[in-house]
C-alpha angles and dihedrals in degrees: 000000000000119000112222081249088062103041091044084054095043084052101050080048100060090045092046082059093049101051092047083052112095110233129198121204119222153140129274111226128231103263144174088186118098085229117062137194123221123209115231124230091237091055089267118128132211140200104233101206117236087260096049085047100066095056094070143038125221122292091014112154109227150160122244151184116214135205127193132041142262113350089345096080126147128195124210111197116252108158147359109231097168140359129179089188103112112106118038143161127230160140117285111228131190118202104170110312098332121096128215143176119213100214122227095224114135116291086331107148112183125092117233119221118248103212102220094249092059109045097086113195091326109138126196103290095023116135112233155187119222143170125221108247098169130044124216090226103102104036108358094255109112111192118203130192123217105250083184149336114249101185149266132291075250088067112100103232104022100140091054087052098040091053085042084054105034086045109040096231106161115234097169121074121220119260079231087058084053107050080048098055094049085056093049090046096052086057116080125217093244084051079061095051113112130173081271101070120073118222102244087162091122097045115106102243123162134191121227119194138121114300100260099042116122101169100079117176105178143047116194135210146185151182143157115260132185093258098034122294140337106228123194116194100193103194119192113251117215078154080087104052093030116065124191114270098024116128084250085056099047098037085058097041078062098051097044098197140004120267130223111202118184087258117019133028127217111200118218077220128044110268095250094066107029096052095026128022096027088033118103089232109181123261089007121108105247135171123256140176098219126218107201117188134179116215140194127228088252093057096259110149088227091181141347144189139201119213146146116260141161117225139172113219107222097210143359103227125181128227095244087059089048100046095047090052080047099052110027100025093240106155094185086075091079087046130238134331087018103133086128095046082048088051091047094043092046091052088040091060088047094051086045093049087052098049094047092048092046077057102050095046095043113010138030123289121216111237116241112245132169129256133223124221116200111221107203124197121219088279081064083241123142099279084174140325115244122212107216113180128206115276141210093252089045087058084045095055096042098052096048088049087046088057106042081054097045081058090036089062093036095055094046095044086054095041110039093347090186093048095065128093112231137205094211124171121189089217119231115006121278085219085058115029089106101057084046089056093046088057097038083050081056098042111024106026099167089048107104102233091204098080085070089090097058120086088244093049095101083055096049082055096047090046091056107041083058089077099032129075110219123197087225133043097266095169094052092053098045097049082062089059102057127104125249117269108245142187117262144166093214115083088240119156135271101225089179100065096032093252136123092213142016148153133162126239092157101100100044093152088047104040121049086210090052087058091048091061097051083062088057107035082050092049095045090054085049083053083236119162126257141197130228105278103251122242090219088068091050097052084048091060098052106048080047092058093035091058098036089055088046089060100039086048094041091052094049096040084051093050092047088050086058089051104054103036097093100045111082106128085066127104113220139202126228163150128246102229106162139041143193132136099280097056146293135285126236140211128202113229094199090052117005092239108154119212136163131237115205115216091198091080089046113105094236130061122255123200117189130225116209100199100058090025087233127144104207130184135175083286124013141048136211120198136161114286100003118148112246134159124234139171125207127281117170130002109195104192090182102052083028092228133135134218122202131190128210102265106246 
């Protein structure tokens, strides 16, 4: 048996060894293999033995010694410098006596051990939340403890309340919200009018939305000019009942935005205010921050102004209504005695003819694509998938918001450029700008490559390939080229959308950063001042949206996989709408279910081009938005993918 004099030296020689080792600090990949990689901090990667493995979780920071050279590098675990593995959801699993969770992390593939003492009233299937209360670091065994238990695959609704707890949406509202919202309720809208705000109650605006919303953020209006239309963009103002610091404010500066789940919505606001005293109800006075613009017969927004107003919708109208008087004529669609809803809608479709045609012609259209509405049964299971396709009334209502946010940044970027908010994208990836420019030299040979660089170079391309046939879908595989669309404080341009500068303020009562920008716009008109807008709040916004698109995605993946996974003797439609080396995606026209084919099962070798995003073998070709039939393969509930074969 040791002495203390022995194990103290024993000690300071194990730390005399360690610091003589040389470490490398790195990055531990997402992985399902029992082996990982971490990513160096100097690019390099390294093969982190199973062994090794166990002892870390991914994205853990650490500290290594390597052996090896060149791309043959091995890590050995030394320490563990960070680790944002600590609350997690899963799957609870019983082998024996031992309980375990499978966490739901990534591709993370390894069960974590639940102590007795900490498993609470989980059973074997229950969904869960944990926290990690062991880390792997030390001997590769990592212990959790249930925080609580969500529910069974038994529970109607599951899927809503595991994505609200995996990931922390909030679904409860503060006593302190509360105590807010009954104060806001016992003060009228005419109690909130100030000399600032114009009295728009007698002009004609409607609302045009889908049948069951009750968060509606905008009015419309329209009229003949001399030089084209005046066009008048109400937007609802919560600005003016919410202030800045107030437990309404900060609850939905943590929210972000409001989601909408397949079979539940949690408003960023409190429902009384978002679907009733922000909302622009009909026949009832509301407050707006009004957007006027003046506009040519060509679709040029020749002049514009911001300004408070209170209006009085005269009526709420669907798209479906407004598309069958557009379409048909039929004037009973808006209802009776509607000869001035006629007249606005009637000016409303010709400002939306010019605008679309002003895009066409300068800018970049959006392409019109279907959407898919989930029908859920009283299990709050996929009773059917319903195709709606875009309307008359849909392409209305987006022209005149594109261009109230076109003024909006325009405004801002004249008046405090660095206080906006701004919707920005950088246009075609740098990393692949030259392949763009090898297939635009093939396809379009007069076009001047060089423009590729510039944000406007993606337009440029748009623009010409109007006018120009092309033997492959070049639009298709540009638009997969392109860089995200981001948050920013500098007026950069939105390649994207064709413009050199945009933003959005249109949906105040849905997006935390629209509200954000009332404040502003409303400040600016006050002649107020204002502060830089912080990067900090902008990377707030968009892990807010980022996480609040994964769990919308992920339910409604999870119920489709539900759906389909019965239905295997069925031949399906659809659409190619992504390639890599491994195989294409595919898209269902009849319900918008995505799945992938590998071509690696195929008999045949496929080689893939890059360039023209096409898998070729001896025989057979694969290319973006061609048609192919498929039938399922595989349906993975847990990971929420799903698999398709070629249809025979």
């Amino acid at each position: 048996m040791l002495s203390n004099d022995s194990l103290a030296q024993l000690k300071q020689l194990k730390q005399q060894l360690k610091a003589q080792k040389k470490l490398f600090q790195g990055k531990v990949k997402d992985s399902p293999l029992k082996t990982a990689t971490i990513l160096l901090d100097d690019g390099r990667q390294a093969l982190l033995p199973a062994e090794e493995s166990q002892k870390v979780l991914p994205h853990d920071q650490v500290k290594v010694t390597l052996t090896g050279k060149g791309n043959q590098l091995t890590a050995e675990v030394e320490e563990l410098v960070r680790s944002d593995f600590k609350e997690f959801t899963g799957k609870i699993v019983v082998k024996g006596k031992a309980v375990f969770v499978d966490p739901d992390y990534g591709r993370m593939n390894r069960w974590i051990f639940i102590p007795p003492k900490q498993r609470g009233k989980a059973q074997a299937g229950d969904y869960v939340r944990c926290r990690l209360t062991q880390h792997p670091i030390k001997d590769g065994k990592p212990q959790a403890e249930v925080l609580n238990v969500i529910g069974s695959d038994k529970k109607a609704g599951i899927e809503a309340s595991y994505v609200i707890n995996k990931y922390q949406l909030q679904d409860t509202w503060p006593e302190a919200v509360q105590q807010q919202v009954e104060q806001i309720l016992a003060t009228s809208t005419r109690d909130k009018v100030t000399e600032q705000h114009r009295d728009l109650t007698t002009v004609p605006f409607v609302t045009i939305d889908s049948a069951t919303t009750q968060d509606m953020d905008d009015a419309l209006f329209a009229e003949a000019s001399q030089e084209g239309w005046r066009v008048l963009i109400a937007i609802a103002d919560p600005a003016s009942w919410v202030e800045p610091g107030t437990p309404i404010d900060l609850a939905a500066s943590e929210r972000g935005m409001s989601v909408y789940l397949p079979s539940c919505t949690l408003t960023m606001l409190p429902e009384v205010l978002s679907n009733d005293r922000c909302s622009l109800v009909a026949n009832q006075e509301r407050l707006a921050l009004v957007c006027e613009m003046q506009l040519t017969a060509n679709g040029v927004i020749a002049s514009y102004q911001f300004f408070q107003a209170v209006i009085c919708s005269k009526a709420k109208l669907s798209y479906e209504s407004v598309s069958e008087y557009i379409d048909q004529g039929n004037k009973m669609a808006l209802g009776e005695d509607n000869e001035q809803l006629v007249s606005t809608i009637d000016s409303l479709y010709a400002v939306q003819q010019a605008l679309s045609q002003y895009r066409e012609k300068h800018a970049v259209s959006f392409e019109n694509k279907p959407d898919y509405h989930l029908v859920l049964n009283e299990q709050q299971k996929i009773a059917s998938i319903e195709k709606q396709q875009r309307l008359s009334a849909h392409k209305l209502v987006e022209e005149c918001m594109v261009a109230a946010n076109r003024s909006a940044a325009q405004f801002i970027k004249e008046k405090a450029a660095n206080s906006g908010i701004y919707i920005t994208n950088a246009g075609i990836r740098k990393e692949r700008q030259d392949d763009v420019a090898k297939l635009l030299e093939q396809q379009l040979p007069k076009f001047d490559c060089t423009q590729l660089a510039g944000p406007m170079g993606y337009r440029q391309v748009l623009l010409t390939l109007n006018n120009h046939a092309t033997e492959v879908p070049v639009k298709s595989i540009l638009s997969r080229q392109l860089e995200r669309s981001l948050f920013s404080n500098e007026p950069l341009p939105h390649a994207g959308m064709g413009f050199d500068v945009y933003t959005t303020f249109t949906s105040p009562i849905r997006k935390y950063n629209d509200l954000l920008m009332h404040r502003l716009i409303k400040a600016l008109l006050l002649n107020d001042s204002v502060e830089p807008m912080a990067n900090k709040v902008l990377e707030q916004l968009q892990q807010q949206q980022y996480r609040i698109r994964q769990a919308t995605n992920e339910m409604e993946q999870w119920l489709i996989c539900q759906f389909l996974q019965d239905k295997t003797d069925e031949v399906f439609q659809g659409k190619v709408v992504q390639l890599n080396g491994f195989g294409f995606t595919v898209r269902l026209d009849g319900n918008g279910a995505e799945g992938f084919v590998d071509t690696r099962k195929l008999p045949q070798k496929y080689s893939f081009d890059p360039l023209y995003q096409t898998l070729t073998s001896e025989d057979q070709r694969f290319t973006l938005d061609q048609a192919v039939n498929v039938q399922l393969g595989q349906v993975d509930t847990k990971r929420r993918s799903i698999r398709f074969t070629l249809a025979k």
